[in-house]
C-alpha positions as CSV (number, residue, x, y, z in Angstrom):
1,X,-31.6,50.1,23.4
2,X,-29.2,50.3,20.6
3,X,-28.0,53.8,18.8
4,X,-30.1,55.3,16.7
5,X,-27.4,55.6,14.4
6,X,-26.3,52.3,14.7
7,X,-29.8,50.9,13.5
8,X,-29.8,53.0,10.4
9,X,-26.8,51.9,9.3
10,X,-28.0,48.0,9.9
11,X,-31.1,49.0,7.5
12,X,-29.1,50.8,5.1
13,X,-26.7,47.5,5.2
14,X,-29.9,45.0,4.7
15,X,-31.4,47.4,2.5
16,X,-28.2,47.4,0.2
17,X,-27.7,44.0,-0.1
18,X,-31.2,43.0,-0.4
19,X,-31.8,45.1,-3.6
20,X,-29.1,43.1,-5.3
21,X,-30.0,39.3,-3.4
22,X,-28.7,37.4,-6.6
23,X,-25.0,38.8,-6.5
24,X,-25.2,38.9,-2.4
25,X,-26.3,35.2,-2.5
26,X,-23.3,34.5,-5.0
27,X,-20.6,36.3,-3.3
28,X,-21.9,34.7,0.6
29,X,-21.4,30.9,-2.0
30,X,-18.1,32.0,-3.2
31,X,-17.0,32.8,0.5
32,X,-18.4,29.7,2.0
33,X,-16.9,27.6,-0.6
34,X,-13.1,28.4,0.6
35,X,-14.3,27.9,4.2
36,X,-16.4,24.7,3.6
37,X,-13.1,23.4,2.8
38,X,-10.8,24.9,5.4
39,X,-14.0,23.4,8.0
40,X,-13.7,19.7,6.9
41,X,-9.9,19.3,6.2
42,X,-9.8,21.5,9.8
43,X,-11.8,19.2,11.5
44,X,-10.3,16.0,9.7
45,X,-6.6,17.2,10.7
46,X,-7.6,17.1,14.5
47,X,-8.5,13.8,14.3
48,X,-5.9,12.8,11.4
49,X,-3.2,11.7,14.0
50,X,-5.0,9.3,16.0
51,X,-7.3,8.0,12.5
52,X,-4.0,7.5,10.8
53,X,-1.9,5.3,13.5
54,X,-5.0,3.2,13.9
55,X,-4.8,2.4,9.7
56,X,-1.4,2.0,10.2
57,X,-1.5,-0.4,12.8
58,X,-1.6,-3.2,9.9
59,X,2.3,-2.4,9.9
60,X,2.3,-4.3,13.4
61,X,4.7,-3.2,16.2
62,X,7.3,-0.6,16.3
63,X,8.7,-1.1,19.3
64,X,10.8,-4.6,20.7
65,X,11.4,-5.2,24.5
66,X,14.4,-7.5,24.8
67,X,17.0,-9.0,27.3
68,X,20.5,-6.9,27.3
69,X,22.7,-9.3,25.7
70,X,25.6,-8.1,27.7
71,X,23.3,-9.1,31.1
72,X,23.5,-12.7,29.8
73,X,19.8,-13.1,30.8
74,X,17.5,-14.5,27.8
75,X,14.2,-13.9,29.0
76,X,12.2,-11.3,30.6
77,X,10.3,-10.9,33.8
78,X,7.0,-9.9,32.4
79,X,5.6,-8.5,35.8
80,X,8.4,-6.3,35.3
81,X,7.6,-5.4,31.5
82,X,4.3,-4.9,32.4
83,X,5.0,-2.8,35.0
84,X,7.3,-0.2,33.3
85,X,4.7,-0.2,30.2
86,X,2.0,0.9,32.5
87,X,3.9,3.8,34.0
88,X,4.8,4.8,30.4
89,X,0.8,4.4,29.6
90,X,1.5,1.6,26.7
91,X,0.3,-1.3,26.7
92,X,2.5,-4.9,24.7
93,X,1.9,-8.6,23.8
94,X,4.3,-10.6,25.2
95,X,5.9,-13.6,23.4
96,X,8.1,-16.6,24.3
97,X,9.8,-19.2,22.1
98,X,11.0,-22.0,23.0
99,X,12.0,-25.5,21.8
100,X,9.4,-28.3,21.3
101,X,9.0,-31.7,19.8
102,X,6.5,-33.4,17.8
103,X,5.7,-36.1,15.5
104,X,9.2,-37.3,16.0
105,X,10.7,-33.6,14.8
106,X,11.7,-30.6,16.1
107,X,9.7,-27.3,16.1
108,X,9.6,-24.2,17.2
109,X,7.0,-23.2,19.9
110,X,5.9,-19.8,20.6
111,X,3.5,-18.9,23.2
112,X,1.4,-15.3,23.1
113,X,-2.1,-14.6,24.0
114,X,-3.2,-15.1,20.7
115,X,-6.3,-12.4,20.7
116,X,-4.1,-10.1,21.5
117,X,-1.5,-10.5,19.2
118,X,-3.6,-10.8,15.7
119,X,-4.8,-7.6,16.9
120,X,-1.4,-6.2,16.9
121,X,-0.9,-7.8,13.4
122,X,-4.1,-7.5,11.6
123,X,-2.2,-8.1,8.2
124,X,-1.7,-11.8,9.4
125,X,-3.6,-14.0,8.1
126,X,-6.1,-16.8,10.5
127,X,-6.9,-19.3,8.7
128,X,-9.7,-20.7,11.6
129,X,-10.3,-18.9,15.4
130,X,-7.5,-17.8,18.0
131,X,-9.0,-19.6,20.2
132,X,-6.5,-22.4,20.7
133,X,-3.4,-23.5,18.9
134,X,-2.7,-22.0,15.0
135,X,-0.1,-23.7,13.3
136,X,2.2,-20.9,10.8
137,X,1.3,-21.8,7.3
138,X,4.9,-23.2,6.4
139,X,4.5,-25.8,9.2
140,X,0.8,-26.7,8.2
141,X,2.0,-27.6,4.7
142,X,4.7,-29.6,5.5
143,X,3.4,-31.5,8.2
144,X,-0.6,-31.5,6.5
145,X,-2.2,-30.0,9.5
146,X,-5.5,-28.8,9.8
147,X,-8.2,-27.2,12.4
148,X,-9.0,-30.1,14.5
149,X,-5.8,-32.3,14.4
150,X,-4.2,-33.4,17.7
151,X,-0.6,-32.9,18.0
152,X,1.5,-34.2,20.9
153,X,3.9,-31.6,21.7
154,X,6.9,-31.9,24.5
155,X,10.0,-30.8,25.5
156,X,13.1,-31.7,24.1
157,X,14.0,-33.2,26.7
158,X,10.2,-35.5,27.2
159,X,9.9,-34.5,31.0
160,X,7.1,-32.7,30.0
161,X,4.5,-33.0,27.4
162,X,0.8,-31.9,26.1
163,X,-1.7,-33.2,23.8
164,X,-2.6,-29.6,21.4
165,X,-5.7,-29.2,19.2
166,X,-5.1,-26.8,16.4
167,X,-7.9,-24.4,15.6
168,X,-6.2,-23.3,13.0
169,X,-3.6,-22.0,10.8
170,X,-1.8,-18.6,10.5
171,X,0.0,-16.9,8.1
172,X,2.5,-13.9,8.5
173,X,4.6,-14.1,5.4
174,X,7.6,-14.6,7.6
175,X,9.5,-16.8,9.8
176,X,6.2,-17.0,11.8
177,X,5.0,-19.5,9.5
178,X,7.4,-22.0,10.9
179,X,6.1,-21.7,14.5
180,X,3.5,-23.5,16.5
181,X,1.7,-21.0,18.2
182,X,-0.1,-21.8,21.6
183,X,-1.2,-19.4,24.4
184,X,1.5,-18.4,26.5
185,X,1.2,-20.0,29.7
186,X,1.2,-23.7,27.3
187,X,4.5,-22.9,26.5
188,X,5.7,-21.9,29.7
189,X,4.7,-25.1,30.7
190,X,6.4,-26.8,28.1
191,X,9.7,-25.0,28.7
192,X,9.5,-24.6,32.6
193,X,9.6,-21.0,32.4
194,X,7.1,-19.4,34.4
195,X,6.3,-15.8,34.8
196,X,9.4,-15.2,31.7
197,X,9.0,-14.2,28.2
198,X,11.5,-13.6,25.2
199,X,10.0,-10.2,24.3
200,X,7.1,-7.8,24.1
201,X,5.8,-6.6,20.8
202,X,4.7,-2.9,21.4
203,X,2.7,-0.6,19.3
204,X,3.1,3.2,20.0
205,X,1.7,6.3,18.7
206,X,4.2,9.1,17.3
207,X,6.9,9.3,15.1
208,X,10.4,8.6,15.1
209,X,11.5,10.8,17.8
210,X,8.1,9.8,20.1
211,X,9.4,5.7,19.6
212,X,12.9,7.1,20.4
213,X,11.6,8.7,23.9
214,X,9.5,6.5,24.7
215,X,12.7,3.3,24.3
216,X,15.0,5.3,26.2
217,X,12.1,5.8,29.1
218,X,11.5,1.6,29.4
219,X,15.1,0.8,29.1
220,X,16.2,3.1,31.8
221,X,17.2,1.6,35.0
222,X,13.7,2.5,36.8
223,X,12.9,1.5,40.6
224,X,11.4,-1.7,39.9
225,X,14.9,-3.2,41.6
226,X,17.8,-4.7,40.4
227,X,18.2,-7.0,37.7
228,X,16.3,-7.9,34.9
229,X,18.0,-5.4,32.1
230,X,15.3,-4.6,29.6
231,X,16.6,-3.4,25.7
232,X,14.2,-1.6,23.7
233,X,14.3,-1.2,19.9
234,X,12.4,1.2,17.7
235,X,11.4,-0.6,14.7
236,X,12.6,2.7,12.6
237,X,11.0,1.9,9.2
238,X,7.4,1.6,10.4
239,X,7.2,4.5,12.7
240,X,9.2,6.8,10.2
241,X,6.8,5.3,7.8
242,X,4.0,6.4,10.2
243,X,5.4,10.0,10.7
244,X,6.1,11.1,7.2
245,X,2.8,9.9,5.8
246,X,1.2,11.7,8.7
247,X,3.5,15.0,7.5
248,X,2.6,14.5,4.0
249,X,-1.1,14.3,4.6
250,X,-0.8,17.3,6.8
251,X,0.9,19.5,4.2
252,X,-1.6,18.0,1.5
253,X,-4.5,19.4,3.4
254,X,-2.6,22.9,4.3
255,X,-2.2,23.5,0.5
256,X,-5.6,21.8,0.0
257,X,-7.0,24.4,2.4
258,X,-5.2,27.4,1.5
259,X,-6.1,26.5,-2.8
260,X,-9.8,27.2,-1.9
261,X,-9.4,29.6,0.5
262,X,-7.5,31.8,-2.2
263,X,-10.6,30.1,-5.4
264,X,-13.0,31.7,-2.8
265,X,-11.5,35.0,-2.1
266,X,-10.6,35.7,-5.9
267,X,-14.9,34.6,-6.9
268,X,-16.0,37.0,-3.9
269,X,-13.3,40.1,-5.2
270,X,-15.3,39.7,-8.8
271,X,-19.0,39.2,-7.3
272,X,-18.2,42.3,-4.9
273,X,-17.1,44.1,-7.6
274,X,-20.0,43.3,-10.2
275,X,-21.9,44.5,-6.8
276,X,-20.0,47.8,-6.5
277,X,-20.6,48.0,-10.5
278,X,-24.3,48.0,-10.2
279,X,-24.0,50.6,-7.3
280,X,-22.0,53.2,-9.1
281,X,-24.8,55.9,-9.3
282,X,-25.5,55.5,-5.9
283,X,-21.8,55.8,-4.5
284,X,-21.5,58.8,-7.1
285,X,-24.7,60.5,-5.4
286,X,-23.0,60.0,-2.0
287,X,-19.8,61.8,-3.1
288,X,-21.5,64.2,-4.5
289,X,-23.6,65.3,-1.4
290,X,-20.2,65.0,0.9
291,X,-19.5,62.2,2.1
292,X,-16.9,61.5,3.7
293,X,-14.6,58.7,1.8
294,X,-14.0,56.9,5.4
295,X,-18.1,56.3,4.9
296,X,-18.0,54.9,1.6
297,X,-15.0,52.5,2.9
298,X,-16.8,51.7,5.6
299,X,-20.4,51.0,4.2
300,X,-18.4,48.7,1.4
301,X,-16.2,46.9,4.7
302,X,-19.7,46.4,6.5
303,X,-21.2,44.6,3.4
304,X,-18.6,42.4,3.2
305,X,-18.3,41.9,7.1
306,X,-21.6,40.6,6.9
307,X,-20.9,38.0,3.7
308,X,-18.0,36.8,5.1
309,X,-20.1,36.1,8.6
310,X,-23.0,34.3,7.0
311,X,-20.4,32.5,4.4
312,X,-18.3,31.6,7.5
313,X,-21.4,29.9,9.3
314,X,-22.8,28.2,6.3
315,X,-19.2,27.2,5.1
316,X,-18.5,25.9,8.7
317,X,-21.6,23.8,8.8
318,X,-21.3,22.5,5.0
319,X,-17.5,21.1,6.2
320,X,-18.3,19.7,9.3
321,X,-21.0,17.3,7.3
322,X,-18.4,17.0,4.6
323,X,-15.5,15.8,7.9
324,X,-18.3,13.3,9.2
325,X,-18.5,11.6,5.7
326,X,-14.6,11.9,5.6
327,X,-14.5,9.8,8.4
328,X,-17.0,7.7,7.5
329,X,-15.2,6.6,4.3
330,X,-11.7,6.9,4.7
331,X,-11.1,6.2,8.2
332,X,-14.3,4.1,9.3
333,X,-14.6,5.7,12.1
334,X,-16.5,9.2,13.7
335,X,-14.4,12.3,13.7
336,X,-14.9,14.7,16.4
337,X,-16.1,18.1,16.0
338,X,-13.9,20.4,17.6
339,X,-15.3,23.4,19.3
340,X,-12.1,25.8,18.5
341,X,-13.3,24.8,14.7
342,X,-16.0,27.5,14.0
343,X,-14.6,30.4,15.1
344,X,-11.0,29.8,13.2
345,X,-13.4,29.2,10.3
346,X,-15.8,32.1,10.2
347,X,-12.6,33.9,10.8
348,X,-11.0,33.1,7.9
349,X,-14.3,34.1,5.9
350,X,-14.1,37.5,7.2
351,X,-10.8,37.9,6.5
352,X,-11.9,36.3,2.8
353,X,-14.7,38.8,2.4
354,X,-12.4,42.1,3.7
355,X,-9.4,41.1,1.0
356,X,-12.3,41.1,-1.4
357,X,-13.8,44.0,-0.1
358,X,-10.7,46.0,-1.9
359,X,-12.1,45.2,-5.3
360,X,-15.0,47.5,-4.9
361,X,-13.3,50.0,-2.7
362,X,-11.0,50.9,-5.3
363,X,-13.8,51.0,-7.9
364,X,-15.6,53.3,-5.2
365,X,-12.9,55.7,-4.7
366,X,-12.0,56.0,-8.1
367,X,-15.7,56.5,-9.6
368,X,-15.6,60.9,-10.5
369,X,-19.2,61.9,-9.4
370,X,-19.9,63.9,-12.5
371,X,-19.0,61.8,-14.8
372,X,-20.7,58.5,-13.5
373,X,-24.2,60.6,-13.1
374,X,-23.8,62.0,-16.6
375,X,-23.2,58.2,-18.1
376,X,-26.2,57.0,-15.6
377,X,-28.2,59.6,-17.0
């Protein structure tokens, strides 16, 4: 059974701020304005990371595995590759060019799985389906290729050749365009050169200094055996590019955060005070019977415990809906609520609703019994 005491003081709190429900109601809004924002930008942040790298991912790789060029080898094993990319938890699209000719010309083959790859470069542009031979834009014009034209393609050499259906074109804005592109094991065939590859495009997650770990970690001599030298090159641009537009939107949402947190403090310091206003004959009653100034303190810091608790929760639950529709249309994608979320939230609305609480605690202390019941009266 709780204290006697202690369920007086609970009716006197109700009974306090139910008399006055308009400015109670208003000073619980202004609290859980500041932390309906601190909820959704708190709950968007956790999520930010991972939300931005996957928009960013239009950038394409930030990460080239390469032959040493001191080792004098010009392709990789990709077993190998593959190997020291799982053990780093990564995953790459492997790529090999090579030599080709057709329609009496030269051209430049280059063999990937094709899927893969246009999902590592979403900004390319597939003019058909990936799901045989594109030719790059450049080459389509010049030659007038289309989906469904038959090309015979061989080595330079003609020891080997291979009759090639385009399904399409692509477009990369670069030297790409120039390319044939079939799946990879076509032109391994083509250029005898099983099991090899030139490189592996590799998309990571992190900034600069994560990229920079994480090319040290595959280039190391690892216990895959001897041979096969691997080189790895951060792309710089795009994962600095990552890492300071992650920064930025972090700090944006800080001083986002901390704007209405400091709009909803300053509205629940005035609607507290109004409060205290209207109470002025009452607090002057209590000081003049005796009470104790710690009791006036602590009725005030109990009324605002209590608006800063149901701000908090209504605030909390406002943002979370407000983080959902966040990720709905920004990211296109569902954010995850995260459980350390509410409490940090309905503890910043406390602390909101005690700062405020020194508004009326100042008017309280400063109100002269005699002179307030006289002006009452």
């Amino acid at each position: 059974m709780a204290d006697p005491r202690l369920r007086l003081e609970l009716r006197l709190l109700w009974a306090s701020l139910a008399r006055r429900p308009g400015l109670a109601v208003l000073a619980v809004l202004a609290v859980a304005i500041g932390a309906s924002v601190a909820s959704a930008l708190l709950h968007v942040s956790g999520d930010v990371g991972a939300q931005l790298t996957r928009e960013l991912r239009a950038l394409g790789p930030n990460l080239l595995l390469a032959p040493v060029a001191a080792s004098g080898e010009a392709f990789l094993d990709e077993a190998r590759v593959r190997g020291r990319l799982a053990a780093a938890g990564l995953e790459g699209v492997p790529v090999l060019y090579a030599t080709g000719r057709a329609r009496g010309h030269a051209v430049v083959l280059a063999g990937a799985p094709l899927p893969a790859l246009l999902r590592l470069h979403p900004a390319w542009t597939l003019g058909g389906t990936p799901t045989g031979a594109l030719a790059g834009a450049a080459l389509a014009r010049r030659w007038s290729l289309a989906a469904g034209d038959t090309l015979r393609v061989a080595s330079p050499d003609g020891a080997r050749a291979s009759l090639v259906t385009l399904a399409g074109t692509l477009e990369a804005g670069g030297s790409e365009d120039e390319a044939l592109w079939l799946p990879l094991e076509d032109v391994r065939a083509l250029a005898a050169r099983p099991g090899e590859v030139s490189l592996v495009q590799v998309r990571a997650a992190g900034g600069p200094a994560e990229v920079e770990r994480l090319a040290a970690r595959l280039a190391a001599p690892g216990a895959d055996g001897p041979g096969g030298a691997i080189a790895a090159f951060p792309l710089h641009a795009l994962s600095s590019t990552e890492q300071g537009l992650l920064e930025r939107m972090r700090r944006l949402m800080l001083l986002v955060t901390l704007a209405a947190l400091v709009a909803g403090a300053l509205s629940a310091y005035g609607t507290l005070t109004d409060l205290a206003l209207e109470r002025r004959r009452e607090i002057a009653l209590l000081k003049a019977i005796g009470a104790p100034r710690r009791r006036i303190v602590g009725r005030f810091l109990a009324e605002s415990l209590a608006i800063g608790l149901a701000g908090g929760v209504l605030g909390w639950a406002v943002g979370a809906g407000f983080a959902l529709l966040i990720g709905r249309q920004v990211f296109h994608a569902s954010l995850r609520l995260h459980a350390g979320v509410p409490p940090l939230v309905v503890g910043l609305a406390v602390l909101i609703a005690l700062v405020a609480a020194a508004g009326p605690i100042r008017l309280a202390l400063g109100i002269e019994p005699a002179r307030a019941l006289r002006e009452d009266g």
